[in-house]
One Martini backbone bead per residue (centre of mass of N, CA, C, O) as a GRO file, in nm:
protein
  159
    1UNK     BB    1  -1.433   2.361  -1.694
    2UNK     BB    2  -1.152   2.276  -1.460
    3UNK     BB    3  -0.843   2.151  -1.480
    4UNK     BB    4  -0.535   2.034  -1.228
    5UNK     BB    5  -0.264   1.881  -1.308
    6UNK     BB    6  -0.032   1.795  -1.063
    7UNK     BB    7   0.303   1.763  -1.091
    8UNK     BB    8   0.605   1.522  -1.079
    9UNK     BB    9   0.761   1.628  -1.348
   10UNK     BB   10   0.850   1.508  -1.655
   11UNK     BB   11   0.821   1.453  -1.995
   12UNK     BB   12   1.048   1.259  -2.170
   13UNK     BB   13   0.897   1.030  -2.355
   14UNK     BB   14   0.761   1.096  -2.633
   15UNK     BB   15   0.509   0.907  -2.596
   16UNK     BB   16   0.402   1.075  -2.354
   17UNK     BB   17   0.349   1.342  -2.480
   18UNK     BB   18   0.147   1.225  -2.702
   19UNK     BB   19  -0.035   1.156  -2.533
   20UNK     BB   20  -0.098   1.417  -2.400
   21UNK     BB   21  -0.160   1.596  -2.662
   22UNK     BB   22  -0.420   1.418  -2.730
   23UNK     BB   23  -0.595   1.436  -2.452
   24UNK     BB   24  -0.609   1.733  -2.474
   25UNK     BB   25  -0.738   1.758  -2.732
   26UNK     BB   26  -0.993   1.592  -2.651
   27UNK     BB   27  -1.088   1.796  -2.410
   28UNK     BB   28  -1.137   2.071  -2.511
   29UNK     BB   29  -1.472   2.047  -2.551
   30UNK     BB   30  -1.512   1.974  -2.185
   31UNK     BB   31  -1.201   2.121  -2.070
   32UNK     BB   32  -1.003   2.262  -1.885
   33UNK     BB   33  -0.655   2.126  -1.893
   34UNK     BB   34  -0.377   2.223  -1.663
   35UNK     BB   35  -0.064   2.125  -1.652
   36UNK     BB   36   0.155   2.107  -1.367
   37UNK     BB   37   0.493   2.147  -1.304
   38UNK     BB   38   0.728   1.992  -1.073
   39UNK     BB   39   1.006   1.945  -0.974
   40UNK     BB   40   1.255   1.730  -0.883
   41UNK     BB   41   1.394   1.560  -0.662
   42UNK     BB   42   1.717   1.466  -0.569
   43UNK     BB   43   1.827   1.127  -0.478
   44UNK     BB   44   1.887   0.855  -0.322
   45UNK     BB   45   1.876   0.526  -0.320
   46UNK     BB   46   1.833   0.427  -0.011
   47UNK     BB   47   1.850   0.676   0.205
   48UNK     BB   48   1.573   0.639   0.354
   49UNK     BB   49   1.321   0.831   0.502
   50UNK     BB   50   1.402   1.089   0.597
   51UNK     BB   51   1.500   1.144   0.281
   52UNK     BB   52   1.209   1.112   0.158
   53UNK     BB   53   1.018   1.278   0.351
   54UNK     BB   54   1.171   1.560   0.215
   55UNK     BB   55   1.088   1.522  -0.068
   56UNK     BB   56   0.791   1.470  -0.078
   57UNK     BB   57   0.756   1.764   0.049
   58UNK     BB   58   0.874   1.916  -0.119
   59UNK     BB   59   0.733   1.880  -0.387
   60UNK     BB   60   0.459   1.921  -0.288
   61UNK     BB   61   0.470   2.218  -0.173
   62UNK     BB   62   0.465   2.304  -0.514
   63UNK     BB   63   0.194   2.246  -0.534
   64UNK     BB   64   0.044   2.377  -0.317
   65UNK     BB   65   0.152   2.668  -0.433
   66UNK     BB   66  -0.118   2.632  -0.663
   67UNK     BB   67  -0.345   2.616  -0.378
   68UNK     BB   68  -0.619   2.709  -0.255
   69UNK     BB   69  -0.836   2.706   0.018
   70UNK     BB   70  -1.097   2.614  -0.146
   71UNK     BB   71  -1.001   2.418  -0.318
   72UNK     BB   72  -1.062   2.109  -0.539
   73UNK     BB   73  -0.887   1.808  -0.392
   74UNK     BB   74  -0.709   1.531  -0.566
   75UNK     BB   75  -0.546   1.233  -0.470
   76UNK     BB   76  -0.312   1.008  -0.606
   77UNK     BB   77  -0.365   0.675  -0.380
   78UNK     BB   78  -0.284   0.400  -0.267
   79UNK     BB   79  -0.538   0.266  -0.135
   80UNK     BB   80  -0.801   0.369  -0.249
   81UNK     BB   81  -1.068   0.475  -0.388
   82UNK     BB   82  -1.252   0.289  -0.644
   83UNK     BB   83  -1.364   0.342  -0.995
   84UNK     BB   84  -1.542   0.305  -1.256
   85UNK     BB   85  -1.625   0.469  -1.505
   86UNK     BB   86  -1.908   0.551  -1.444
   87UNK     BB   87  -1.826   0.609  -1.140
   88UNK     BB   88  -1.641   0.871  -1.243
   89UNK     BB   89  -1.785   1.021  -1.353
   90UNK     BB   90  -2.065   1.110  -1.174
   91UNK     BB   91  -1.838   1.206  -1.024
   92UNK     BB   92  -1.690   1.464  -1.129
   93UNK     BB   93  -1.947   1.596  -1.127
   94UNK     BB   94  -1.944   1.625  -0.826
   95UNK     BB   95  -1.673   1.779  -0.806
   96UNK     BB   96  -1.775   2.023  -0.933
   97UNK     BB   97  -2.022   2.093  -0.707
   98UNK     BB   98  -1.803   2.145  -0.442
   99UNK     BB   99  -1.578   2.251  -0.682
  100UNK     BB  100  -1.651   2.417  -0.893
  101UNK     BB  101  -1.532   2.472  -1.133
  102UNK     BB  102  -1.266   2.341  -0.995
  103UNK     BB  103  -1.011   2.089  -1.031
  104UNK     BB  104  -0.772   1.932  -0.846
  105UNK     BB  105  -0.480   1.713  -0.909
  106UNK     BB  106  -0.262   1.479  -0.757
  107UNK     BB  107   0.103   1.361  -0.871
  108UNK     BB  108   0.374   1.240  -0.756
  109UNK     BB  109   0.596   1.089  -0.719
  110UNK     BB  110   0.822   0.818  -0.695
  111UNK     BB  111   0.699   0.893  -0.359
  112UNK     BB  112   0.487   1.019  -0.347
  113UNK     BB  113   0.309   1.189  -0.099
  114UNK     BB  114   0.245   1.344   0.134
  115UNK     BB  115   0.084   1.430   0.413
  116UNK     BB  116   0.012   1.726   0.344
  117UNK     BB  117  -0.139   1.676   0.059
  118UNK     BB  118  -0.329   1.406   0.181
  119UNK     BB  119  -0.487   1.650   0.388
  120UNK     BB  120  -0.558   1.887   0.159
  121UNK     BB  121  -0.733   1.670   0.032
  122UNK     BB  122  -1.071   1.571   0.007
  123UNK     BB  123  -0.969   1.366  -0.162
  124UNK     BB  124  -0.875   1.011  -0.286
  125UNK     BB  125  -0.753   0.789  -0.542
  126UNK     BB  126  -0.755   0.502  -0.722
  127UNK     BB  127  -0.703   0.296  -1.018
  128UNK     BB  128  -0.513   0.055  -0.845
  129UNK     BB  129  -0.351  -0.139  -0.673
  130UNK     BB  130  -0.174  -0.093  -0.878
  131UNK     BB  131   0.149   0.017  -0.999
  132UNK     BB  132   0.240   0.325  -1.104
  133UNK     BB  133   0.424   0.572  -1.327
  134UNK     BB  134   0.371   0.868  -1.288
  135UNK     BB  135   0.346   0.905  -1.594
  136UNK     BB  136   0.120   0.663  -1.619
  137UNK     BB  137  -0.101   0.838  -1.459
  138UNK     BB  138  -0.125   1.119  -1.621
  139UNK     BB  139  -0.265   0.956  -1.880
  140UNK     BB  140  -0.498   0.778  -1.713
  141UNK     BB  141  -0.600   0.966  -1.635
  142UNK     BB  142  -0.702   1.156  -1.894
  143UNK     BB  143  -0.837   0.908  -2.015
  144UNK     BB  144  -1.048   0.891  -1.813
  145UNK     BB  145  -1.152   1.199  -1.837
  146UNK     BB  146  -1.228   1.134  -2.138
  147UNK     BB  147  -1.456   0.931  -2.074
  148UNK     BB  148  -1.624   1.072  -1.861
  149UNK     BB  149  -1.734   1.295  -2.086
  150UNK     BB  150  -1.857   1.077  -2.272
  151UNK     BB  151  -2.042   0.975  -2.089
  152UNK     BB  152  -2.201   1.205  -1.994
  153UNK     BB  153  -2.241   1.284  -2.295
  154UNK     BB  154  -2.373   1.046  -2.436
  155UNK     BB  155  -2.090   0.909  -2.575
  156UNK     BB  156  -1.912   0.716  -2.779
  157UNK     BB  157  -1.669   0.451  -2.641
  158UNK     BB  158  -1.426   0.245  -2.638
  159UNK     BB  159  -1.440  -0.085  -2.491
   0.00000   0.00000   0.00000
């Protein structure tokens, strides 16, 4: 099984390098795990919709651009719909066997995903209700994705 988590910037504060390279670490028993990161792009705060909208393009088209036509794409998404762990678990294993052995997420920046990002995708899911920041967006999939892989494999993970 392979994952792809399509990003956009880097991980600049060593605590999140950090714990990135644990849960990769911790993943490599049951999936290879591959972050792709795309530059962002730079804008002024409060420049416009129409140039917030012409950068989430930007954005996105980078991570798309690294998107076959048949691959399996999740977008997370505020406002969509929500799993508790052992029912995101049963899903990754759907999302497996929908999407072959590859399974693509996508983690917008800090203005979220375009438009074409969210259409592309198969399926789109969020976290919670609650906002959270894009570096720590990428770290809570990763610890999900380690979670779902102990739940699936009858495997004991601290509650």
């Amino acid at each position: 099984m392979k994952i792809v988590i399509h990003c956009v910037g880097t991980l600049k504060e060593a605590y999140w390098r950090a714990a990135l390279e644990e849960y990769l670490k911790r993943l490599t028993p049951y999936a290879q795990v591959c972050i792709l990161e795309v530059p962002d792009v730079a804008y002024k705060e409060g420049a416009g919709l129409a140039i917030e909208t012409k950068v989430k393009e930007e954005e996105c088209a980078k991570m798309l651009a690294h998107i076959k036509p048949g691959d399996y794409v999740c977008a997370l998404d505020l406002n969509q719909k929500e799993y508790d762990s052992v029912h995101f678990s049963s899903h990754l294993q759907e999302m497996f066997v929908r999407g072959g052995s590859t399974v693509h997420f996508l983690i917008g920046g800090s203005l979220g995903l375009s438009d074409e990002a969210k259409k592309r995708a198969n399926e789109s899911l969020s976290f919670s209700p609650m906002t959270f920041t894009h570096q720590m967006s990428r770290i809570i999939l990763l610890e999900q994705l380690y979670r779902a892989f102990k739940i699936a494999h009858h495997e004991p993970y601290h509650k």
